[in-house]
Backbone as CSV, one residue per row, in Angstrom:
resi,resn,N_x,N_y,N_z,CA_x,CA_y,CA_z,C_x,C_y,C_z
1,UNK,-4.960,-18.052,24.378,-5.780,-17.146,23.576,-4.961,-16.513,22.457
2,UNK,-5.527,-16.572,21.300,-4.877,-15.972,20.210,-5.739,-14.228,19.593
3,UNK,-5.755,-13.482,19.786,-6.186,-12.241,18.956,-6.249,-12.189,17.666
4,UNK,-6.735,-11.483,16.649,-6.748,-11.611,15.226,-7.159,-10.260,14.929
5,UNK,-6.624,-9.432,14.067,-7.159,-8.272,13.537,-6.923,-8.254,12.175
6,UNK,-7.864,-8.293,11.410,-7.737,-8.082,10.030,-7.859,-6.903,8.993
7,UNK,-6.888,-6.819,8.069,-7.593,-4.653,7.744,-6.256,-5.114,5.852
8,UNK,-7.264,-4.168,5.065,-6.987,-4.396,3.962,-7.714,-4.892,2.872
9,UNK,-8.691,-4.756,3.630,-10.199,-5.169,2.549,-10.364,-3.620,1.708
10,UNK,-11.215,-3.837,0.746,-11.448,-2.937,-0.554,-12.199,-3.154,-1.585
11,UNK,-12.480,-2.078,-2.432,-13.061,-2.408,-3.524,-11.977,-2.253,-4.719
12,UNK,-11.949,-3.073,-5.869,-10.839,-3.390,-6.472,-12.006,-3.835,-7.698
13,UNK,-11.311,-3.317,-8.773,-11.820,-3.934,-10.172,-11.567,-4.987,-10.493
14,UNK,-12.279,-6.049,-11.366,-11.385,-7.505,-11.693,-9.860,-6.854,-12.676
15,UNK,-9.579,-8.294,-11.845,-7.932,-8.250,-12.335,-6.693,-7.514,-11.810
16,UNK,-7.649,-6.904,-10.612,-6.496,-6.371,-10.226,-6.048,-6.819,-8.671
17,UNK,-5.489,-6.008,-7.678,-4.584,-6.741,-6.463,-5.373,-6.162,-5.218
18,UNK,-5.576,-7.072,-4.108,-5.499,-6.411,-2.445,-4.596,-7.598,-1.978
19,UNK,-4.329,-6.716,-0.762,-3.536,-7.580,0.146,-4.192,-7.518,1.609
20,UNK,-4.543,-8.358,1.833,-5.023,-8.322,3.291,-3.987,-9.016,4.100
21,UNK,-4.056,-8.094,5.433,-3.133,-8.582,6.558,-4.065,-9.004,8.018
22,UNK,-3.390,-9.925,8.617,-3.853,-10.563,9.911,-3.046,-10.026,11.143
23,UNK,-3.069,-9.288,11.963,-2.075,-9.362,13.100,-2.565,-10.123,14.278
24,UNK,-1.816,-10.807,14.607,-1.946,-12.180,16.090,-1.614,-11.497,17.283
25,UNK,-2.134,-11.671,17.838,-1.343,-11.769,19.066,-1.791,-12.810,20.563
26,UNK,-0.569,-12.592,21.466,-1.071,-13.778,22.205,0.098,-14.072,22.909
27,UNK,-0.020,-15.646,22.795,0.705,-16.303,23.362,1.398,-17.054,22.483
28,UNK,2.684,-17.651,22.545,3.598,-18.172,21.355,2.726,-18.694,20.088
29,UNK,3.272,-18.014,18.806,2.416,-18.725,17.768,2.965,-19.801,17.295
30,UNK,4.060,-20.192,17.871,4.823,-21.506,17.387,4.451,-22.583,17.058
31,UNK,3.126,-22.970,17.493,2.296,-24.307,16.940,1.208,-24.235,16.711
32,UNK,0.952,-22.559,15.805,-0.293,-22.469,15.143,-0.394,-22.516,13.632
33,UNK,-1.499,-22.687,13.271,-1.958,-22.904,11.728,-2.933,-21.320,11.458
34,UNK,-2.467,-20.825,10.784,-3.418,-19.462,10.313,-3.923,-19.728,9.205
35,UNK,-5.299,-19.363,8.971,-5.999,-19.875,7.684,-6.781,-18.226,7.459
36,UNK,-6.677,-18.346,6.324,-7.821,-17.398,5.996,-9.341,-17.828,5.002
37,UNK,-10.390,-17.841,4.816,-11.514,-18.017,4.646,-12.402,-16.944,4.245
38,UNK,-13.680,-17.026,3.478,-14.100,-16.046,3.131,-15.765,-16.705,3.027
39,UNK,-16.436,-15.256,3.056,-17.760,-15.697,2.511,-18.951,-14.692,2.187
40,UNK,-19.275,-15.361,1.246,-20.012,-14.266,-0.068,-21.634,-14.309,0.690
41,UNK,-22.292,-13.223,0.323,-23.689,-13.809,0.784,-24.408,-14.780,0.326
42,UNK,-25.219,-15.416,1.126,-26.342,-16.217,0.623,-25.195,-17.896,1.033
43,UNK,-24.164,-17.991,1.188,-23.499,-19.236,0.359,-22.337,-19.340,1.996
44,UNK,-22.204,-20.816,2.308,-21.567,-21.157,3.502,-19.759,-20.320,3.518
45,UNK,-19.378,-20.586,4.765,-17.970,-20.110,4.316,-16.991,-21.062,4.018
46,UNK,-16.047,-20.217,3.081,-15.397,-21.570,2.568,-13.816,-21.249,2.626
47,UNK,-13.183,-22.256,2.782,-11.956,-21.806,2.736,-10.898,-21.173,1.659
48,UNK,-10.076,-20.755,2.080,-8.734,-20.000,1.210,-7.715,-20.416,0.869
49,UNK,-6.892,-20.019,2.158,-5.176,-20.661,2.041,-5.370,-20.965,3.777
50,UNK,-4.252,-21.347,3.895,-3.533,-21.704,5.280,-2.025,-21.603,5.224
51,UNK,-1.433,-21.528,6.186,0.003,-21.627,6.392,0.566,-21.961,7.985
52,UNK,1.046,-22.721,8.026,1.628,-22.909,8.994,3.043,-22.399,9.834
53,UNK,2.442,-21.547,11.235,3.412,-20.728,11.370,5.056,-21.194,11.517
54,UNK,4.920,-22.259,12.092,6.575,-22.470,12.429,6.630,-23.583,11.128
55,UNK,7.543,-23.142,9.903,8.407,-23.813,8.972,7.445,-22.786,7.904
56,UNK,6.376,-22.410,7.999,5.663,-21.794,6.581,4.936,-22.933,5.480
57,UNK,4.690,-23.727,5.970,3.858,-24.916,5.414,2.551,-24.362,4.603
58,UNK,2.248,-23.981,3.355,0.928,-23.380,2.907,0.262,-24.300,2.150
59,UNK,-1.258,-24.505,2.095,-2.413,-24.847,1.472,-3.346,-24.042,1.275
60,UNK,-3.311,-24.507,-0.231,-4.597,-23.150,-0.787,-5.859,-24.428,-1.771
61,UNK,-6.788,-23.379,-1.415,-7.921,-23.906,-2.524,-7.600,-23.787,-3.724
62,UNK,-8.493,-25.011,-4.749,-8.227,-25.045,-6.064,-8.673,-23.544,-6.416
63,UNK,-9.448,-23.006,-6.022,-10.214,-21.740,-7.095,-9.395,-20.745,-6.641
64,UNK,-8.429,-20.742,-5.987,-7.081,-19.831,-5.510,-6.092,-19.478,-5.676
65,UNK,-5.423,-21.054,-6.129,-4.163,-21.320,-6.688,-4.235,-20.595,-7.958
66,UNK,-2.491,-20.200,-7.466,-2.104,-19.366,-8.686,-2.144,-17.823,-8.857
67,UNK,-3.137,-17.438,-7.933,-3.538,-15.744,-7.703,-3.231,-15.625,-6.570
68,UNK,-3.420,-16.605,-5.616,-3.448,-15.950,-4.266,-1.860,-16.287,-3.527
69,UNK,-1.641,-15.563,-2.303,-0.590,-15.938,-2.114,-0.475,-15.586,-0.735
70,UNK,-0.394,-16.486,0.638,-0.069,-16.414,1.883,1.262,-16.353,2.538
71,UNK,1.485,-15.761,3.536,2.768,-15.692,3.900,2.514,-14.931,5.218
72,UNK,3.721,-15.117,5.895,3.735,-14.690,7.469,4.987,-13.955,7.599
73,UNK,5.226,-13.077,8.777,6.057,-12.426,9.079,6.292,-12.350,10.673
74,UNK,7.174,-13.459,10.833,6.933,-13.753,11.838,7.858,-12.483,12.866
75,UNK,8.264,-11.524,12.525,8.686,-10.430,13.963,7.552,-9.574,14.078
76,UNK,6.528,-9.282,12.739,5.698,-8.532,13.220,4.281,-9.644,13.472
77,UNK,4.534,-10.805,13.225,2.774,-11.563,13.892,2.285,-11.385,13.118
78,UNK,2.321,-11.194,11.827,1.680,-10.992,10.512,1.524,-11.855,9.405
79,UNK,0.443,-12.542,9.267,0.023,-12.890,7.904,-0.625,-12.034,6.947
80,UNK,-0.172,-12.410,5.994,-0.702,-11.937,5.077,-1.546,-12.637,3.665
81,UNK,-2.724,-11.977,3.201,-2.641,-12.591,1.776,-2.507,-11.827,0.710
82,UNK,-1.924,-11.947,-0.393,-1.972,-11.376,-1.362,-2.541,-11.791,-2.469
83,UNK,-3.811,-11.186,-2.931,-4.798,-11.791,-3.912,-4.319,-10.787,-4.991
84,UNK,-3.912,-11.631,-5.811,-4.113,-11.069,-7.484,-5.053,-11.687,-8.538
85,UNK,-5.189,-11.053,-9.920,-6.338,-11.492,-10.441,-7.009,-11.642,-10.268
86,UNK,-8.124,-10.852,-9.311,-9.076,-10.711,-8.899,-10.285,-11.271,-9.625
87,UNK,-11.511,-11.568,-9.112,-12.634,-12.075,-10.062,-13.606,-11.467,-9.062
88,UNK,-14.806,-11.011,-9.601,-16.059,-10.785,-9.157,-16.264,-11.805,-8.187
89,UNK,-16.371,-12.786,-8.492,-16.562,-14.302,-7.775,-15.804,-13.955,-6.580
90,UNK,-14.875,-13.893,-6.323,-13.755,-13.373,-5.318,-14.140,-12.191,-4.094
91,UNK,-15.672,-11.477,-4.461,-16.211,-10.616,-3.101,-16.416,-11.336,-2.295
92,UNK,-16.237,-11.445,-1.067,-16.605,-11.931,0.208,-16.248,-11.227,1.320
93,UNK,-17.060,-11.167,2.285,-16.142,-10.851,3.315,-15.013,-12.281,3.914
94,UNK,-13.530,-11.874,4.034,-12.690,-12.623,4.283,-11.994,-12.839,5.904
95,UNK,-12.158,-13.831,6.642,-11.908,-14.001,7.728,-10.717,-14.314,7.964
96,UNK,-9.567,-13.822,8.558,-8.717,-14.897,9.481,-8.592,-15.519,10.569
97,UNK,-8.835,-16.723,10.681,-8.489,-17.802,11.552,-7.040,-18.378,11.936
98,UNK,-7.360,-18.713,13.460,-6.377,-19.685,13.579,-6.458,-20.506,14.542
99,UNK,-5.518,-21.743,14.844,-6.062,-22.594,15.815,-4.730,-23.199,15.929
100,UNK,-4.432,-24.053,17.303,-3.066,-24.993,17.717,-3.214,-25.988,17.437
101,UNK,-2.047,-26.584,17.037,-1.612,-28.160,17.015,-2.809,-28.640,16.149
102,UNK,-2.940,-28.121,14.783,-3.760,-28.401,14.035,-3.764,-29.127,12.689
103,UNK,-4.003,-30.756,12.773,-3.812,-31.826,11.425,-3.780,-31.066,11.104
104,UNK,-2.578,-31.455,9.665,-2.855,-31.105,8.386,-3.526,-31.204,7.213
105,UNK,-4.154,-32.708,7.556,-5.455,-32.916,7.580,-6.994,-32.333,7.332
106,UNK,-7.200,-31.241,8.701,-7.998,-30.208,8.868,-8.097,-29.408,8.575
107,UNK,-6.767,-28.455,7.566,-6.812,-26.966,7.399,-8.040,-26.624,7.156
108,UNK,-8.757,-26.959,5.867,-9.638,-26.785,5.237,-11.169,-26.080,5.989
109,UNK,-11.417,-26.767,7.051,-12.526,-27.067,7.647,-12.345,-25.502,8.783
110,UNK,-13.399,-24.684,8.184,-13.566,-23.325,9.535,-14.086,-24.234,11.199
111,UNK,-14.771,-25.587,11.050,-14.896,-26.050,12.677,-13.968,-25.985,13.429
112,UNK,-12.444,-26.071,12.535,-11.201,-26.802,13.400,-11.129,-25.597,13.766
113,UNK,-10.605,-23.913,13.457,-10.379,-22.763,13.760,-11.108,-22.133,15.455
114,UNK,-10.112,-22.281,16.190,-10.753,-21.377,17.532,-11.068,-20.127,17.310
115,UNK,-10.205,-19.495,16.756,-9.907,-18.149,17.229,-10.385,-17.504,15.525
116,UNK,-10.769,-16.178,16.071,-11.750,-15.459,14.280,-11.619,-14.476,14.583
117,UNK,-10.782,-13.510,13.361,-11.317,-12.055,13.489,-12.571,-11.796,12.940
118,UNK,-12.762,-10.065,12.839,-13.775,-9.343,12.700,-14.283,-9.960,11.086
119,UNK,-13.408,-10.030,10.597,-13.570,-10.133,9.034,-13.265,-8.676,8.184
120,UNK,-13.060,-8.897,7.219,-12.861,-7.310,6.218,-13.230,-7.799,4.680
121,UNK,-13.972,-6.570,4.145,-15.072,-6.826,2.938,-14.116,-6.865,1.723
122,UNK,-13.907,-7.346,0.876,-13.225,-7.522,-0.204,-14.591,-7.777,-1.093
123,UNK,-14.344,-6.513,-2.086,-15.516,-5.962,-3.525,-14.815,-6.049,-4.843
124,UNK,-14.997,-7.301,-5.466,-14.249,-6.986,-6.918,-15.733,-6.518,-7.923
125,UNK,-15.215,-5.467,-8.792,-16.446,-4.957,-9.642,-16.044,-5.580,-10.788
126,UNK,-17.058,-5.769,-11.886,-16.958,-6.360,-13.568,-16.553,-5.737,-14.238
């Protein structure tokens, strides 16, 4: 079993920064994949970034790259993302996921993800 708590959601003007954090807990995260994901109303959820905990292996979406930025900390069990350049487009509520021994292949896909936090609301205004 993996835990997930997510906190760092906000309302933020375009162009500017949040950082949302994930804390894990559990059982060794040594052969997990943490992804984060998001989703706006009306519209499916879609993915973000990913990173892979043991070596730091990251994949991000095209509409991501370049602003966003994942990373882990592995004494405190912490991922993180750091979104800059914010866009309106960019409100969603944002989930972190994670799941074991997971293709690399799969990041992409929220089916592969066991484990989901609560989610936290991220509001960019125009």
């Amino acid at each position: 079993q993996v835990q997930l708590v997510e906190s760092g959601g906000g309302l933020v003007q375009a162009g500017g920064s949040l950082r949302l954090s994930c804390a894990a807990s559990g059982r060794t995260l040594s052969s997990v994949t943490m992804g984060w994901f998001r989703q706006a109303p009306g519209k499916e959820r879609e993915f973000v970034a990913a990173i892979k905990w043991s070596g730091g292996r990251t994949y991000y979406a095209d509409s991501v790259k370049g602003r966003f930025t994942i990373s882990r900390d592995n004494a405190k069990n912490t991922v993180y993302l750091q979104m800059n350049s914010l866009k309106p487009e960019d409100t969603a509520v944002y989930y972190c996921a994670a799941d074991r021994y997971l293709d690399d292949s799969r990041w992409s896909f929220s089916v592969e993800y066991d484990y989901w936090g609560q989610g936290t609301q991220v509001t960019v205004s125009s």
